[in-house]
Each structure stands twice: as structure tokens, then as C-alpha cells.
C-alpha positions as CSV (number, residue, x, y, z in Angstrom):
1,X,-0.7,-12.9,4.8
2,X,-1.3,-9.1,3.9
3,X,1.1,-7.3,2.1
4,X,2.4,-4.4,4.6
5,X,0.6,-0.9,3.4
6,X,2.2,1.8,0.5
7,X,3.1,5.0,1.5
8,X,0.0,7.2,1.0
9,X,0.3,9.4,-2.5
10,X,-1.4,12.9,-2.2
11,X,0.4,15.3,-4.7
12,X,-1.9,16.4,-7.3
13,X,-0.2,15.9,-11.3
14,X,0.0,19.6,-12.2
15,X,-1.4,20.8,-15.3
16,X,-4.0,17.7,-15.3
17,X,-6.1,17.6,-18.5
18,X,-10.1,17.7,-18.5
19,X,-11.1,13.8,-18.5
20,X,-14.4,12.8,-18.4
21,X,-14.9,9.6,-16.8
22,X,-17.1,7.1,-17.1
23,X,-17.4,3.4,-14.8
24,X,-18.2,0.4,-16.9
25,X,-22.2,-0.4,-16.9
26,X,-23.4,-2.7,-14.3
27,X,-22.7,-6.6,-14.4
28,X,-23.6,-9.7,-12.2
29,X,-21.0,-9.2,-9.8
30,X,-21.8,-5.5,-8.9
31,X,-25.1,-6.3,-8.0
32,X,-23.9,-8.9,-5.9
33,X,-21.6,-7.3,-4.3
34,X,-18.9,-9.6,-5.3
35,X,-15.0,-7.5,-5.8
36,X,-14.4,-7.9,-9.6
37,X,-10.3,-5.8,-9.5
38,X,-8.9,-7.8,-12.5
39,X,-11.6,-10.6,-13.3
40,X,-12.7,-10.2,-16.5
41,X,-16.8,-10.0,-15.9
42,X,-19.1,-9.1,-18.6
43,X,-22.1,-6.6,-18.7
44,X,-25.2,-7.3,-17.9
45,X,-28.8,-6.4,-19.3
46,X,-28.8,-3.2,-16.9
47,X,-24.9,-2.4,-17.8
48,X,-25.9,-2.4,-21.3
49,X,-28.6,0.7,-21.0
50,X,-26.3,2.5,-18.7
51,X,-24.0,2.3,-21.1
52,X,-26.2,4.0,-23.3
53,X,-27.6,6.5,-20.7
54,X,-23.8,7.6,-20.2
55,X,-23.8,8.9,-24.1
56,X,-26.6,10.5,-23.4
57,X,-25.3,12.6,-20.2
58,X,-21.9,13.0,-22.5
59,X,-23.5,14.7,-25.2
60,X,-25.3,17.4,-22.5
61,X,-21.5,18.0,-21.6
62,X,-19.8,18.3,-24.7
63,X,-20.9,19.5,-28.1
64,X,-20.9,17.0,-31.4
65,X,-17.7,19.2,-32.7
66,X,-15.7,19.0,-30.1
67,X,-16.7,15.4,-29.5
68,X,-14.8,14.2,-32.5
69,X,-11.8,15.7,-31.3
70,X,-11.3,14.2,-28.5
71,X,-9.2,11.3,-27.6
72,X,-11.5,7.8,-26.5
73,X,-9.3,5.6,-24.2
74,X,-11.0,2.6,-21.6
75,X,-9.3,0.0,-19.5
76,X,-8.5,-3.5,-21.2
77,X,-11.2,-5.0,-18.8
78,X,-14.3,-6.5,-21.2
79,X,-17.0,-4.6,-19.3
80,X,-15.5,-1.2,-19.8
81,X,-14.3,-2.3,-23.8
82,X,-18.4,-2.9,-24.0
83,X,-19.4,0.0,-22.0
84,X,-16.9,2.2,-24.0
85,X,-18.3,0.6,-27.5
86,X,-21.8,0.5,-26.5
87,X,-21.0,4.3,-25.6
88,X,-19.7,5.5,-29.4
89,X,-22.2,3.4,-31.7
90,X,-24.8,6.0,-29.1
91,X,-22.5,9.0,-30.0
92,X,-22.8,7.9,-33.8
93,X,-19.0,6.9,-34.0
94,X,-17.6,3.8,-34.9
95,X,-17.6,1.6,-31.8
96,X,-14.2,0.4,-32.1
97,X,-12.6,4.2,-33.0
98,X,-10.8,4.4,-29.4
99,X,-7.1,3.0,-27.9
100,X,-6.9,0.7,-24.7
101,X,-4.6,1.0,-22.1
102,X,-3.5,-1.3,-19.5
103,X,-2.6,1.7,-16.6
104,X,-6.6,2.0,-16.8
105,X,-7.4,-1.2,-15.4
106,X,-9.2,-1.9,-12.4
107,X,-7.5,-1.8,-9.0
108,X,-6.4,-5.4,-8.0
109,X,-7.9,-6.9,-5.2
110,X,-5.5,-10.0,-5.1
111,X,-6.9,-12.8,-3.5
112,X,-10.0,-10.7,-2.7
113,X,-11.9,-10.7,-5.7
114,X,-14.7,-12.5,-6.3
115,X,-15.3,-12.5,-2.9
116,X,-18.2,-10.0,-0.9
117,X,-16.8,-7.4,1.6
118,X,-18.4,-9.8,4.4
119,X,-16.8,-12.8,2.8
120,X,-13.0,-10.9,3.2
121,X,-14.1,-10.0,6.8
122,X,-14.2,-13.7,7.3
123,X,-11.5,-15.3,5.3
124,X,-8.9,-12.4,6.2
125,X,-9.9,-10.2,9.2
126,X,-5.9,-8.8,9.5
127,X,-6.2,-7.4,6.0
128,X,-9.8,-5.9,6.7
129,X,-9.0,-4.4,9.4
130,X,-5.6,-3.0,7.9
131,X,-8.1,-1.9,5.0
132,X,-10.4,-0.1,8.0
133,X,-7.7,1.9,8.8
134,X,-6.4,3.0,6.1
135,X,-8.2,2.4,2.5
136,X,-5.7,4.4,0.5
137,X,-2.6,2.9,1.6
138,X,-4.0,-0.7,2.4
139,X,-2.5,-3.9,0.3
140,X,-5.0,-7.0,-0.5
141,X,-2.6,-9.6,-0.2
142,X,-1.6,-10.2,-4.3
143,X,-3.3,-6.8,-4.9
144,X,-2.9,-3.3,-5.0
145,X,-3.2,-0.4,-3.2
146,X,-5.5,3.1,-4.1
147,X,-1.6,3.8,-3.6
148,X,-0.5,1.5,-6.5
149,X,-3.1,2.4,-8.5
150,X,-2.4,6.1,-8.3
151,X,1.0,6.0,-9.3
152,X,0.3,3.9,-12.4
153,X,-2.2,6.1,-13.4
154,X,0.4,9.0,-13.3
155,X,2.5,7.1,-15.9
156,X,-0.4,7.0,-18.0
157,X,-1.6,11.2,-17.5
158,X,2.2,12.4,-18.0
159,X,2.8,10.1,-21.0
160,X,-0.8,11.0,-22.6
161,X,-1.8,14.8,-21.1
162,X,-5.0,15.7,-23.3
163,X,-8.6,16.0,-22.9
164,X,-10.7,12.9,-23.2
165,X,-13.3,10.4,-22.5
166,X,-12.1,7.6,-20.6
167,X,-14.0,4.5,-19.6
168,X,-12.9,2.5,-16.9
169,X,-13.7,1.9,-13.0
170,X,-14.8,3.1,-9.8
171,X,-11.4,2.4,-8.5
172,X,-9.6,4.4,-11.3
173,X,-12.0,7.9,-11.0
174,X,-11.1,7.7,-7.4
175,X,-7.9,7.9,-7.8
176,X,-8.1,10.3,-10.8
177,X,-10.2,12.5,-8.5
178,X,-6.9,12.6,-6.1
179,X,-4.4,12.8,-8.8
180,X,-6.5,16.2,-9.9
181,X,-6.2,17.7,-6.8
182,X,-10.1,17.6,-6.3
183,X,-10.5,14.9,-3.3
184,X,-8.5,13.8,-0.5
185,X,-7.0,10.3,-0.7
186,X,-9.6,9.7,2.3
187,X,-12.6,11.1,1.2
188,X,-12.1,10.0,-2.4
189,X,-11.8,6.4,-1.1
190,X,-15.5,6.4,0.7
191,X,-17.2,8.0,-2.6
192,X,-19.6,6.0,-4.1
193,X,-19.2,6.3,-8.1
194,X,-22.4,5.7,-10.1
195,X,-22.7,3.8,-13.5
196,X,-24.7,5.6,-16.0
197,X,-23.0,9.1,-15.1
198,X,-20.0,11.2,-16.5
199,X,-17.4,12.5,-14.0
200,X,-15.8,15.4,-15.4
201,X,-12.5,16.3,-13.8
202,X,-10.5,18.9,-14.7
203,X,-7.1,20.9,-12.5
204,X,-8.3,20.9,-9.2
205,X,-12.4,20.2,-9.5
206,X,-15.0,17.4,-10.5
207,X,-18.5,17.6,-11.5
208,X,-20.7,14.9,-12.3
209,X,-23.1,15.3,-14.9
């Protein structure tokens, strides 16, 4: 049975830092399509150079100075640890130089993962169609919501509240995209997020670089 929907979250966090945000590299499941949330899947071959390619686009944003200063935080999940170490040994920094945080995980697709979106159609059409309606507020059941997601992730920005790189997932810069006031809980939840790229978000905006 699916879990009844949150209450949609649309305040921005006032005085949001600039983050720049980076998805995990590609692995087996994202090219099959297959929802990873909270399983722990490794990189693969194509993951590993976008990895690298996201260093690369880092370093046209931010110069080598300021780079230094900055904070380096990823998700707990193996495929954004890689991505994020994979990243720094690029940069010239020591790979492991960065903190982990578990508000950074992946949003938890319950019962869901490991499963395509036409495999959930299937096995759970209530809960897809709940999804349909509302992506933002909707509950996999033994998941979370965008909803759930956003408000742990405003632990994590009112506890920590500097400029940094994060590494995480496509589920997290969506909902760091609402959080900064940039995108609408709606329109944030239909945006496709690239590996390889940096999303810079700052009070208000995003760019993607």
C-alpha cells in the first residue's frame, strides 16, 4: 500500500549559501533505467570519466585559491564517495580531504528501487498514479517524498551554511534547487539533471556550468 502524500514544502531557506552541485557519475543502473534511492550501486566505466569531466567544468567556475577554501561534502552512497574522490585527485587534492553526510543521501524509493518506471507502473499502479499527480508530495511506499527529502536537507543547510562543493544526486539538486528559491517544487521535479556537469546554486538562482 502507498503511504498517503507529505504536505508539499515550498519556502525557500533564506540566506542559502552558494553550493555547487554535482550528481554521482553514471553506473549500470542509470543506464538501465533501474531507481537506485538508497541501494548502494557502484560506478561504471562512463561514471568514472564523468567524474573527471565534472573537475574539469569545476575548475572553469572557481579559481585554484578559492578552491582550497572551500568545504567538500558528498552523500554516504558509494557512487557519489567515488565520484566525489575521483573529482579531488582531478583537482590535485587529496581524494579523501572531504566530510560525508547522511542528509545528502539519495531520495528513497522504498520498495521501488531497483525497479524501471514501467516495472512500478505494473507492480503498484495506485502509487504511480499518486506519483502522476503530484511528484513533490508523493510517498513510494517505504520511501520518501521530494517532501521528505527537502526537509532533511534543511537540517543539513541550517546546521552547515557555507559555500561548497557537494556531490550527491539528482534527487538532492532538485530539491536544493527549491530550497534556494530558484525552482518550483513542480518544475524542479520534471528537470532532468546531467552527470558530468556542475550546478551552481546560490539565494534565489542556478546555473549550470
Amino acid at each position: 500500500m502507498t503511504a498517503p502524500s507529505a504536505p508539499a514544502r515550498t519556502a525557500p531557506v533564506s540566506d542559502f549559501p552558494t553550493l555547487y552541485l554535482v550528481r554521482h557519475g553514471e553506473t549500470d543502473w542509470n543506464r538501465a533505467g533501474r531507481l537506485q534511492g538508497r541501494r548502494d550501486i557502484p560506478l561504471n566505466d562512463t561514471g568514472r570519466k564523468q567524474a573527471a569531466e565534472a573537475a574539469r567544468r569545476l575548475l572553469r567556475v572557481v579559481e585554484p585559491e578559492r578552491l582550497a577554501a572551500l568545504s567538500f561534502v558528498a552523500s554516504p552512497l558509494a557512487r557519489a564517495r567515488e565520484t566525489m574522490e575521483l573529482m579531488r585527485v582531478a583537482l590535485g587534492l587529496p581524494p579523501t580531504g572531504y566530510a560525508v553526510d547522511a542528509r545528502l543521501a539519495e531520495l528513497s524509493f522504498g520498495r521501488w528501487e531497483g525497479l524501471t518506471w514501467s516495472e512500478v507502473r505494473l507492480a503498484d499502479p495506485v502509487g504511480a498514479a499518486a506519483r502522476d499527480r503530484s511528484i513533490w508530495a508523493a510517498t513510494p511506499p517505504g520511501g520518501e517524498s521530494y517532501a521528505d527529502l527537502a526537509d532533511r536537507l534543511e537540517d543539513w543547510l541550517t546546521e552547515f551554511a557555507r559555500d561548497a562543493v557537494v556531490v550527491a544526486h539528482g534527487g538532492v539538486t532538485r530539491a536544493m534547487m527549491v530550497l534556494s528559491g530558484s525552482l518550483a517544487p513542480a518544475e524542479a521535479c520534471r528537470f532532468s539533471i546531467p552527470q558530468g556537469r556542475v550546478c551552481v546554486v546560490g539565494d534565489g538562482w542556478t546555473e549550470w556550468r
